[in-house]
PyMOL commands that place a pseudoatom at each C-alpha (Angstrom):
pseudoatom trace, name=CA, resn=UNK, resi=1, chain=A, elem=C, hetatm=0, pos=[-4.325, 22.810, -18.319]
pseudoatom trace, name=CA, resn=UNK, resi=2, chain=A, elem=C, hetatm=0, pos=[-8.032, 24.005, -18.181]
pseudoatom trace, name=CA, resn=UNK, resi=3, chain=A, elem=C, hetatm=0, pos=[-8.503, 23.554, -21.524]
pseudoatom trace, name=CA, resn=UNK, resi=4, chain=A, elem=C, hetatm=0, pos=[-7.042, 20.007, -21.629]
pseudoatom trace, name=CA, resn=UNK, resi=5, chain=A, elem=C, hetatm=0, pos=[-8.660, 18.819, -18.871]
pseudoatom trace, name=CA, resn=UNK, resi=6, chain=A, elem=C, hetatm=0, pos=[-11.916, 20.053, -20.496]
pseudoatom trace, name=CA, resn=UNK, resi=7, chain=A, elem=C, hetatm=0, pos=[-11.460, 18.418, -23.723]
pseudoatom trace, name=CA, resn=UNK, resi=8, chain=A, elem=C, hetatm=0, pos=[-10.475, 15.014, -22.518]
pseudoatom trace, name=CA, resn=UNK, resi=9, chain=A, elem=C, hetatm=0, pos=[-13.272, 14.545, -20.387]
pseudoatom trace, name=CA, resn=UNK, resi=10, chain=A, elem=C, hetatm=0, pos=[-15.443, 14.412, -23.117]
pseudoatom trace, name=CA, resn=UNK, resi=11, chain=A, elem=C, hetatm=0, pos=[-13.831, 11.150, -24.125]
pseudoatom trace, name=CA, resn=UNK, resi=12, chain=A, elem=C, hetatm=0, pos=[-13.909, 7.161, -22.214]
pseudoatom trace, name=CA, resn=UNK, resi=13, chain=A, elem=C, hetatm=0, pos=[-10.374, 6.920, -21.046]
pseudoatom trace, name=CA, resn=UNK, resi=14, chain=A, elem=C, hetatm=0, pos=[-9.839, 3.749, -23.321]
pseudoatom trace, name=CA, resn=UNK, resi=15, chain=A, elem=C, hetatm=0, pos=[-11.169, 5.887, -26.053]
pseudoatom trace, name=CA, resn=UNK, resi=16, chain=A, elem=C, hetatm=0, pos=[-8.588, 8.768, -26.069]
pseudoatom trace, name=CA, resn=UNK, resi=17, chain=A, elem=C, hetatm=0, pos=[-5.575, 6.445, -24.878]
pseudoatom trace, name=CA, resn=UNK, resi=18, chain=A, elem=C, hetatm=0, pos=[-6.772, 4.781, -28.449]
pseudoatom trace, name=CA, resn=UNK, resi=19, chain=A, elem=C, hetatm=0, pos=[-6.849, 8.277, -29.923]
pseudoatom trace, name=CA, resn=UNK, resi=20, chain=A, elem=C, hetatm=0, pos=[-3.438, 9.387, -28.737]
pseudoatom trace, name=CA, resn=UNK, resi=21, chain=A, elem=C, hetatm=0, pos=[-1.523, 6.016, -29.126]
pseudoatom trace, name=CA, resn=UNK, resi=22, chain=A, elem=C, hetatm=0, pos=[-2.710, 6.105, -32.647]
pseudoatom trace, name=CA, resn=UNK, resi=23, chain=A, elem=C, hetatm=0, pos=[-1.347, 9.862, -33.156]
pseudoatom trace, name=CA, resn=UNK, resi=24, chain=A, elem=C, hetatm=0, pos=[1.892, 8.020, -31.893]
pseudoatom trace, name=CA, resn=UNK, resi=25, chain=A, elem=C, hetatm=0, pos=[1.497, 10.582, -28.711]
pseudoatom trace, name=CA, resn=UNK, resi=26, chain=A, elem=C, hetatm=0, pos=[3.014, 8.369, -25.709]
pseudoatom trace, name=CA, resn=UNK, resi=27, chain=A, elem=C, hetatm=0, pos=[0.239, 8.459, -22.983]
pseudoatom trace, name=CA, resn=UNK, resi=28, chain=A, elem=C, hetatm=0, pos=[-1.075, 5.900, -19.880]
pseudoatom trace, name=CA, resn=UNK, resi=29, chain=A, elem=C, hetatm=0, pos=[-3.876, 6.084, -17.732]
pseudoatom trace, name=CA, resn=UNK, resi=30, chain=A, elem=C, hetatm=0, pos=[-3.244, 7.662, -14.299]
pseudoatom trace, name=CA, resn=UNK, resi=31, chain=A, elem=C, hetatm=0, pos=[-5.096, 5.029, -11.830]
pseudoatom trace, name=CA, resn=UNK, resi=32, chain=A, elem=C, hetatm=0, pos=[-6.546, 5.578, -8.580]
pseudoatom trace, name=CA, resn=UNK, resi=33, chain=A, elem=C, hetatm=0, pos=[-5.224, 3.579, -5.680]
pseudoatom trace, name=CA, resn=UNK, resi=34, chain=A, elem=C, hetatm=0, pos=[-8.320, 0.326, -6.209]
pseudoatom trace, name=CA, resn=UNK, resi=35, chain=A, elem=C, hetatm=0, pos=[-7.720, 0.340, -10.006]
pseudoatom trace, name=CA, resn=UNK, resi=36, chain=A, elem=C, hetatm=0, pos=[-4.050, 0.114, -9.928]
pseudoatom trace, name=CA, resn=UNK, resi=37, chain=A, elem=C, hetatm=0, pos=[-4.084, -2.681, -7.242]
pseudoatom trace, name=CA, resn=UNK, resi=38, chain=A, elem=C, hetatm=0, pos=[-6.874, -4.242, -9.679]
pseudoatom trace, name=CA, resn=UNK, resi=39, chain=A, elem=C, hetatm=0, pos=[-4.640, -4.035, -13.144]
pseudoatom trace, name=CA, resn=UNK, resi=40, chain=A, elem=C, hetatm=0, pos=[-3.320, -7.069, -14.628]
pseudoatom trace, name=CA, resn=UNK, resi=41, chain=A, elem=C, hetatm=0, pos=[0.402, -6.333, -15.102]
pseudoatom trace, name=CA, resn=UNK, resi=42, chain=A, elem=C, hetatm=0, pos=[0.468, -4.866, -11.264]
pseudoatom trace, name=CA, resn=UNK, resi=43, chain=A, elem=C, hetatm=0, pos=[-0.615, -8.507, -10.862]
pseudoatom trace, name=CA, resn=UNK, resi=44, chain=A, elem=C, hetatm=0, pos=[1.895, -10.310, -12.982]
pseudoatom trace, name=CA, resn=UNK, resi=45, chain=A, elem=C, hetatm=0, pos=[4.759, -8.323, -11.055]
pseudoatom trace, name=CA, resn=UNK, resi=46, chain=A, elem=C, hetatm=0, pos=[3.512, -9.671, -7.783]
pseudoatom trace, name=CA, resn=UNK, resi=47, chain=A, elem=C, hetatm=0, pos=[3.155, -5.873, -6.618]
pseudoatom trace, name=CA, resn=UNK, resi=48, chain=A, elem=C, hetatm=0, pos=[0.366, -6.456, -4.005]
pseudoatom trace, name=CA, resn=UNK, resi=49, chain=A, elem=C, hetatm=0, pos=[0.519, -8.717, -1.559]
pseudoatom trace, name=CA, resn=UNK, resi=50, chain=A, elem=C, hetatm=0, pos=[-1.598, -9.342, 1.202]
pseudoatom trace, name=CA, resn=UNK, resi=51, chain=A, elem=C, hetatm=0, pos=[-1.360, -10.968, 5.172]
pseudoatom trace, name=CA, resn=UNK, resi=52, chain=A, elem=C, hetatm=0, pos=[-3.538, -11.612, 7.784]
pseudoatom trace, name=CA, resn=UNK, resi=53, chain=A, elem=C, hetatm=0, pos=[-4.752, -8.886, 10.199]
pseudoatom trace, name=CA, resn=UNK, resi=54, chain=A, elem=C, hetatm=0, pos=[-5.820, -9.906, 13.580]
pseudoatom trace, name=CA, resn=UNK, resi=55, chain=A, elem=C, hetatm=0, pos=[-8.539, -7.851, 14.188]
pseudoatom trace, name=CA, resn=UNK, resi=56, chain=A, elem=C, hetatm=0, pos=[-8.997, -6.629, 10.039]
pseudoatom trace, name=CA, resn=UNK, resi=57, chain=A, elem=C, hetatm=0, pos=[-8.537, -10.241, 8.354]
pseudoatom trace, name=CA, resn=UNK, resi=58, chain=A, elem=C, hetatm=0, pos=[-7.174, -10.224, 4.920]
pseudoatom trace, name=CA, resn=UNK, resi=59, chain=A, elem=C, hetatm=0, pos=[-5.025, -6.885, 4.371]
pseudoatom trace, name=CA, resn=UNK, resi=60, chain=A, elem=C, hetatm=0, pos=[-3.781, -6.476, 0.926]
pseudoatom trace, name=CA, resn=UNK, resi=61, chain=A, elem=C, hetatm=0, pos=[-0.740, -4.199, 0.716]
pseudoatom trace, name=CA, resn=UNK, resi=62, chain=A, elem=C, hetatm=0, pos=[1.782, -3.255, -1.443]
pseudoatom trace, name=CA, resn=UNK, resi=63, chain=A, elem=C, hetatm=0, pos=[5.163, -6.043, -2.059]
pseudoatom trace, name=CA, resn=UNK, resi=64, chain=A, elem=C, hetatm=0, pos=[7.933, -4.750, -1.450]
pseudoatom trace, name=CA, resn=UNK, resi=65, chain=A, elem=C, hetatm=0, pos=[9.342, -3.620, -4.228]
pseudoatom trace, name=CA, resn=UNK, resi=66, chain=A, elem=C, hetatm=0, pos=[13.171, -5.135, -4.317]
pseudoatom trace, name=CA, resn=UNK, resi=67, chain=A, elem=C, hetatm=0, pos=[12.758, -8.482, -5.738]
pseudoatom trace, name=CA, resn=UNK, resi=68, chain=A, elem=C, hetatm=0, pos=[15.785, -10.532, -4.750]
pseudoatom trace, name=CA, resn=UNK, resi=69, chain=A, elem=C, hetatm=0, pos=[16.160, -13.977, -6.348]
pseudoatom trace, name=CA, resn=UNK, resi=70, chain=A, elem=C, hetatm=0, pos=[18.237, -15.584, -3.762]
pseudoatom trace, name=CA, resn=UNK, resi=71, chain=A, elem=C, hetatm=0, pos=[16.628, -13.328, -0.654]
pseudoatom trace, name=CA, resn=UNK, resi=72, chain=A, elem=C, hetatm=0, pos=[13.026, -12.574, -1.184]
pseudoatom trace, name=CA, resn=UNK, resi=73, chain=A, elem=C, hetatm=0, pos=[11.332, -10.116, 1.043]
pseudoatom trace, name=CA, resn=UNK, resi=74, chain=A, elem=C, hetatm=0, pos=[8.212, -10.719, 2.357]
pseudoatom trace, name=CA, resn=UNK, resi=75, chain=A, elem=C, hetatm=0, pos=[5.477, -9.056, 4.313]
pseudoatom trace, name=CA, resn=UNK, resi=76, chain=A, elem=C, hetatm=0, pos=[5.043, -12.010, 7.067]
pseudoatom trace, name=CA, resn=UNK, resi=77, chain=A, elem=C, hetatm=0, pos=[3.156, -10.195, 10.201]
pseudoatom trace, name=CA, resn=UNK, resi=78, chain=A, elem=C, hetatm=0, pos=[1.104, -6.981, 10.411]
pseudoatom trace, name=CA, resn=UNK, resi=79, chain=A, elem=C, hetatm=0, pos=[2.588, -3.706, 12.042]
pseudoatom trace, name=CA, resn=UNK, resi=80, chain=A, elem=C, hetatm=0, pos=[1.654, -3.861, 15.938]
pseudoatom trace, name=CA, resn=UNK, resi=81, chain=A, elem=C, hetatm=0, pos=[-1.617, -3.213, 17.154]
pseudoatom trace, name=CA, resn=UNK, resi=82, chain=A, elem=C, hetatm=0, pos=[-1.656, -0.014, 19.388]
pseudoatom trace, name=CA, resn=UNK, resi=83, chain=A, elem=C, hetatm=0, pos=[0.289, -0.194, 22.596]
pseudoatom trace, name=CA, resn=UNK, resi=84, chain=A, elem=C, hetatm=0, pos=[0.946, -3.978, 21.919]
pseudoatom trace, name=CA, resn=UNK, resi=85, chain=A, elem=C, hetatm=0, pos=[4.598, -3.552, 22.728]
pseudoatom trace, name=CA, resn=UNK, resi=86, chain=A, elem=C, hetatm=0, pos=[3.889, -0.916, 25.132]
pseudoatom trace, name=CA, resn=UNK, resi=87, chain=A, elem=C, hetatm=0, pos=[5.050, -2.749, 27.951]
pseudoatom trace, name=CA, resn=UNK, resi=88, chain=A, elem=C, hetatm=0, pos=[8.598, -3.851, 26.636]
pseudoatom trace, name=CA, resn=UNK, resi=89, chain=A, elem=C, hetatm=0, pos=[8.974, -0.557, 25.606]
pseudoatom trace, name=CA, resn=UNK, resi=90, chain=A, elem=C, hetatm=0, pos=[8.727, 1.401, 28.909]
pseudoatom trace, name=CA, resn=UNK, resi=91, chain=A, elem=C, hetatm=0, pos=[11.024, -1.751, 30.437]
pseudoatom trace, name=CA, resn=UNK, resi=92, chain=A, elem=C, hetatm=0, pos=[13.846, -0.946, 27.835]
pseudoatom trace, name=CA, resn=UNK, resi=93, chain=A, elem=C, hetatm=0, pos=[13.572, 2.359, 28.946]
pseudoatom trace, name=CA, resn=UNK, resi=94, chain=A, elem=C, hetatm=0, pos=[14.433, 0.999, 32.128]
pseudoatom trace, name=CA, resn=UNK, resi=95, chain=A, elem=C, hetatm=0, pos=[10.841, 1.772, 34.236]
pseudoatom trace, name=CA, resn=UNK, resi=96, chain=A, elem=C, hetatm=0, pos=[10.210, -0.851, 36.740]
pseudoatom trace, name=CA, resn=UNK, resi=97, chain=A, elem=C, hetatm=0, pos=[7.123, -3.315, 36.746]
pseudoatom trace, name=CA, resn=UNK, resi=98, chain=A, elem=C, hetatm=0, pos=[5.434, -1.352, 39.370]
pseudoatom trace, name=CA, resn=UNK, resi=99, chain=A, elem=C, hetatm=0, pos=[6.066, 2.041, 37.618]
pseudoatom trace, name=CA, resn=UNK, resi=100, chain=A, elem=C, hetatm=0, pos=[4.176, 0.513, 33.931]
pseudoatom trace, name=CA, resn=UNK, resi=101, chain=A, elem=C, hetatm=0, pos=[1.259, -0.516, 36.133]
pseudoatom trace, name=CA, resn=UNK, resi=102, chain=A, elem=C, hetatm=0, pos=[1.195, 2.426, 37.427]
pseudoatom trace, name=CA, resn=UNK, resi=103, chain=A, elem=C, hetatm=0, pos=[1.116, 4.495, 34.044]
pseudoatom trace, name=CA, resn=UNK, resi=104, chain=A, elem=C, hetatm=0, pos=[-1.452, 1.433, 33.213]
pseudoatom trace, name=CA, resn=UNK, resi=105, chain=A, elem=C, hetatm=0, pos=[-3.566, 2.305, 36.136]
pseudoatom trace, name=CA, resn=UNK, resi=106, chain=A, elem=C, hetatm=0, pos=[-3.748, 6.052, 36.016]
for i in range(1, 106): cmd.bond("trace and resi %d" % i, "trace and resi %d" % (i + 1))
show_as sticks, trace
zoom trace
């Protein structure tokens, strides 16, 4: 592993893909998280998406990954800001009104 790793970063990435693809050795690049989100055929599959945060604006995320013809899922709201649903939760649990102000108090 050493070695290899030692060898191929004396080459541009596009440069040995080039090499190896030529040698008929199958090979890809291995992206980081911004490059992959940034490639053209990530694009073309629809495989990031992106919604409106209330407090971070434009989020991009990634689709989900099931596409469904007839049914397609979407990403339509952001995950709950912290303690947002705090309240209904302690109620299902079946604390009283006074008992969450309480807890909210203390």
């Amino acid at each position: 592993f050493e070695k290899v790793n030692a060898e191929t970063k004396k080459f541009a990435t596009q440069d040995l893909l080039a090499r190896l693809l030529a040698a008929d050795i199958w090979c890809a690049e291995v992206k980081d998280i911004r490059s992959a989100a940034e490639d053209p055929q990530v694009t073309h599959m629809g495989m990031i998406t992106s919604y409106d945060h209330p407090r971070g604006g434009t989020v991009r995320v990634v689709a989900p990954a099931v596409k469904m013809s007839e049914t397609p899922a979407t990403i339509e709201r952001p995950a709950p800001l912290v303690g947002q649903h705090g309240r209904e939760i302690l109620a299902e649990f079946g604390l009283s009104r006074d008992e969450i102000a309480a807890l909210e108090a203390s």
